[in-house]
C-alpha positions in Angstrom: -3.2 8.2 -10.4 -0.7 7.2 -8.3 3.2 6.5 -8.4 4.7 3.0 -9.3 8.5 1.5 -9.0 8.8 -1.9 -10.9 11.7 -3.3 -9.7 12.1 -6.5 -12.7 15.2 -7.3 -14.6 13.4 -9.4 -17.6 12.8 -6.3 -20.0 9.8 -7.4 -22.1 8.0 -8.0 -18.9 8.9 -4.6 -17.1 7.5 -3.0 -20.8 4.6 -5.0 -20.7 3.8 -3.8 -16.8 5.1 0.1 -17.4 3.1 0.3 -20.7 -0.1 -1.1 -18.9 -0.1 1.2 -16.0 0.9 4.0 -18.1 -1.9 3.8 -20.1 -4.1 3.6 -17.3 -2.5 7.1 -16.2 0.0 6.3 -13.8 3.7 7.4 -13.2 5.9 4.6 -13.9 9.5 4.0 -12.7 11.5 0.7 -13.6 14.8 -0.4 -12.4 16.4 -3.5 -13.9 18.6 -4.7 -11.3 18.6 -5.1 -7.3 21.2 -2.5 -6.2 19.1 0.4 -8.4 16.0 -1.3 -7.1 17.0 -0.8 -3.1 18.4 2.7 -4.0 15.6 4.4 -5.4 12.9 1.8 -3.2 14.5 4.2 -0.2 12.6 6.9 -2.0 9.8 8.4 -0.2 7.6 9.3 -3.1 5.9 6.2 -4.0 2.3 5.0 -3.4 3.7 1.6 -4.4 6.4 -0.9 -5.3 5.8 -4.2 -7.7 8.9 -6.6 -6.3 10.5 -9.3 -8.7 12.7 -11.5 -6.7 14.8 -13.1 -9.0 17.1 -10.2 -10.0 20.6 -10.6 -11.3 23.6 -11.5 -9.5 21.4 -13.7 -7.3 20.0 -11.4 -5.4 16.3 -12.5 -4.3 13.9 -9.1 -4.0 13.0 -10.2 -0.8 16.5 -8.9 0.9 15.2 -5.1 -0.9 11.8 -5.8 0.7 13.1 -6.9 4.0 15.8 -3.8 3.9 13.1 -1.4 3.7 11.0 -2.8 6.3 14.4 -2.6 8.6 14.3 1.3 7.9 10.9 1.4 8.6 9.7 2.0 4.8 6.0 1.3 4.9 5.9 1.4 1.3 2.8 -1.5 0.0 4.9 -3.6 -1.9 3.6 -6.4 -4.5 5.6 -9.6 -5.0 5.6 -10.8 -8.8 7.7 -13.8 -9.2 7.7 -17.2 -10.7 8.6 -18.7 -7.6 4.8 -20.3 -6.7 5.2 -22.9 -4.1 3.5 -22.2 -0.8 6.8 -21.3 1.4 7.4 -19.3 -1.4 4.1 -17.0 -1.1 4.5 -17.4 2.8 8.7 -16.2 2.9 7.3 -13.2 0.9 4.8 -12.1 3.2 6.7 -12.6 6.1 9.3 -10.6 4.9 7.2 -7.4 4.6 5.0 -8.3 1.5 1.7 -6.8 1.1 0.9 -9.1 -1.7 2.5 -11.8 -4.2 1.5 -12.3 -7.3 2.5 -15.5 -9.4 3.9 -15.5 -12.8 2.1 -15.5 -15.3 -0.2 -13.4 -14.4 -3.3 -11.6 -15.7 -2.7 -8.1 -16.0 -6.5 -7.5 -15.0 -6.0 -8.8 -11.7 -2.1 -7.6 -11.3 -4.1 -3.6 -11.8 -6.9 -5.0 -8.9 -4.8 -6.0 -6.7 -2.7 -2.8 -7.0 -6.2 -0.2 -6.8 -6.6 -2.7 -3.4 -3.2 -2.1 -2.0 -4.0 1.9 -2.6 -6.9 2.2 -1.1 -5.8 0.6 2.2 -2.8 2.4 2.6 -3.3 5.6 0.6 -7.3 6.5 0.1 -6.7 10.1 -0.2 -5.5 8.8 -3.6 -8.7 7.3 -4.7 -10.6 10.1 -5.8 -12.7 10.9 -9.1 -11.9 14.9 -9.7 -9.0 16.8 -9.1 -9.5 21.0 -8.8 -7.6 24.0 -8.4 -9.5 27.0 -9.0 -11.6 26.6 -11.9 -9.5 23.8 -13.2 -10.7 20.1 -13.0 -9.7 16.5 -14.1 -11.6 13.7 -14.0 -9.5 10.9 -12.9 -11.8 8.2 -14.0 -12.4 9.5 -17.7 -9.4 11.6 -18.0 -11.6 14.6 -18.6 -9.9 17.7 -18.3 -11.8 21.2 -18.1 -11.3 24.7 -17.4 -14.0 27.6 -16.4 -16.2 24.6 -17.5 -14.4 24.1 -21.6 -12.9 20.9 -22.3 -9.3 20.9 -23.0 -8.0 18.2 -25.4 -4.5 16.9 -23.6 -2.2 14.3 -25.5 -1.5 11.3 -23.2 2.1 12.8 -21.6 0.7 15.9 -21.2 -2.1 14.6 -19.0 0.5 12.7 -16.8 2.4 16.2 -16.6 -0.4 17.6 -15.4 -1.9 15.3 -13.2 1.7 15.6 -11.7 1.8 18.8 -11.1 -1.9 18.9 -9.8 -1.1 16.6 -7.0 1.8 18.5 -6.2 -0.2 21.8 -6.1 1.3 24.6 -4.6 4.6 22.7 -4.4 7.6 22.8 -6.7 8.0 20.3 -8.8 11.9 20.2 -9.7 12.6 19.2 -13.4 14.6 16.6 -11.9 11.1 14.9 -10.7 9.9 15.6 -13.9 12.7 13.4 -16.0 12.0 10.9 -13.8 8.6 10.6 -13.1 7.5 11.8 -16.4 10.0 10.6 -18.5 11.4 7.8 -17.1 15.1 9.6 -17.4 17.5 8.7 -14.6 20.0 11.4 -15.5 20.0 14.7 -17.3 19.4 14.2 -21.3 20.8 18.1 -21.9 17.6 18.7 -24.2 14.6 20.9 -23.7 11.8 17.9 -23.5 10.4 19.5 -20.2 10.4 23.3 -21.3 8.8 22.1 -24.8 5.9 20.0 -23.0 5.3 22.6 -19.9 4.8 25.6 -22.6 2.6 23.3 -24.7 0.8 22.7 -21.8 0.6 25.7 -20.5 -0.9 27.3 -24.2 -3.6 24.9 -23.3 -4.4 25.4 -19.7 -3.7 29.1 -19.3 -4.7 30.5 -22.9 -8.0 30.3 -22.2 -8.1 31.9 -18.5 -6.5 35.5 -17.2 -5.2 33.8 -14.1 -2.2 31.7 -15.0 -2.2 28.5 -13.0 1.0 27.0 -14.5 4.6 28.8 -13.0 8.3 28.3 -13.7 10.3 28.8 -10.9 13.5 29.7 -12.5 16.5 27.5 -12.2 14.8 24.8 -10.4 11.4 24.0 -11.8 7.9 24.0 -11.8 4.5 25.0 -9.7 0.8 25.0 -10.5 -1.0 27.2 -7.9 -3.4 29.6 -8.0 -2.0 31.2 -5.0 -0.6 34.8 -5.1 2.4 34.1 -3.1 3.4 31.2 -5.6 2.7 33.3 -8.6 5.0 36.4 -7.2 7.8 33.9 -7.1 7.6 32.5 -10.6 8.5 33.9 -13.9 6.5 33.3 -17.3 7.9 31.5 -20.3 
């Protein structure tokens, strides 16, 4: 699993992409317009970036992608746009691209050219299990399992916990989570998160006397099986 910004301002095509990848267990992030694009592109949490380059107010996407390079954001970045001609393909590598993709597309090879792009620049993120203590996914199937039962997870609440696994024995801030998770770029004032974490943690922890899943009061999350994360966290 790994984490995705679409930067697209036509809205049925940024659905069609999010929904795909979701359902292929990633954590997807869209932003409909260049200046939200660059802003949260600075961002140093994703594995990658799919780049439109026709976004409104006639900014081309290739100003975000050459913007990052500037900074020195190596960020693999994938070039979707309509624009086909050679020079095209060539001005987008040039300016940083690690791919470009023409519209249409097949989503087939959109999601292979993607896994390619990952495994160059990130291979620690192609691995088949996950495990912390006696907890393990597999990534392929989805397979989740604890002291060696399977645990039945709806579809967010894997992604919730496939978040938190990779950010073992780190805290994961409910701000990450609303994003990330939910796709939220501001604070809805409900209890979505602390609804989902406890279901979650009924599921992973009821079954085990070591809790793996912690709230860190006031700011968010850990899973750890570590004593010193576990001293710091309080149980809903």
């Amino acid at each position: 699993m790994w984490q995705c910004l679409i930067i697209e301002d036509d809205r049925d095509n940024a659905r069609y992409l999010a929904n795909g990848l979701t359902e292929l267990g990633h954590l997807v992030s869209v932003c409909g317009d260049g200046a939200s694009g660059l802003e949260n592109a600075m961002k140093d949490k994703w594995d990658i970036i799919i780049l439109d380059r026709i976004l409104p107010n006639h900014v081309d996407g290739l100003a975000i992608l050459s913007a990052l390079r500037v900074v020195g954001k190596k960020t693999p970045v994938l070039v979707l746009s309509a624009l086909s001609a050679v020079d095209d393909r060539v001005d987008g590598l040039r300016a940083g691209g690690d791919d470009y993709l023409v519209k249409p597309f097949s989503f087939s090879e959109l999601v292979a050219r993607l896994d390619a792009l990952i495994r160059r620049t990130r291979p620690d993120l192609d691995v088949k299990q996950l495990r912390i203590a006696d907890l393990t996914i597999n990534v392929a199937t989805q397979k989740v399992q604890r002291a060696e039962r399977t645990i039945s997870l709806q579809p967010q609440e894997f992604r919730l916990l496939m978040y938190l696994m990779l950010n073992a024995h780190r805290i994961v801030t409910r701000t990450m989570l609303l994003e990330t998770i939910w796709g939220y770029s501001f604070d809805p004032q409900s209890n979505v998160i602390d609804v989902q974490v406890s279901r979650l943690r009924r599921k992973i922890d009821f079954i085990s006397t070591t809790p793996l899943i912690h709230t860190i009061r006031g700011v968010g999350y850990t899973l750890s099986d570590r004593q010193e994360s576990t001293s710091e966290s309080a149980e809903e």
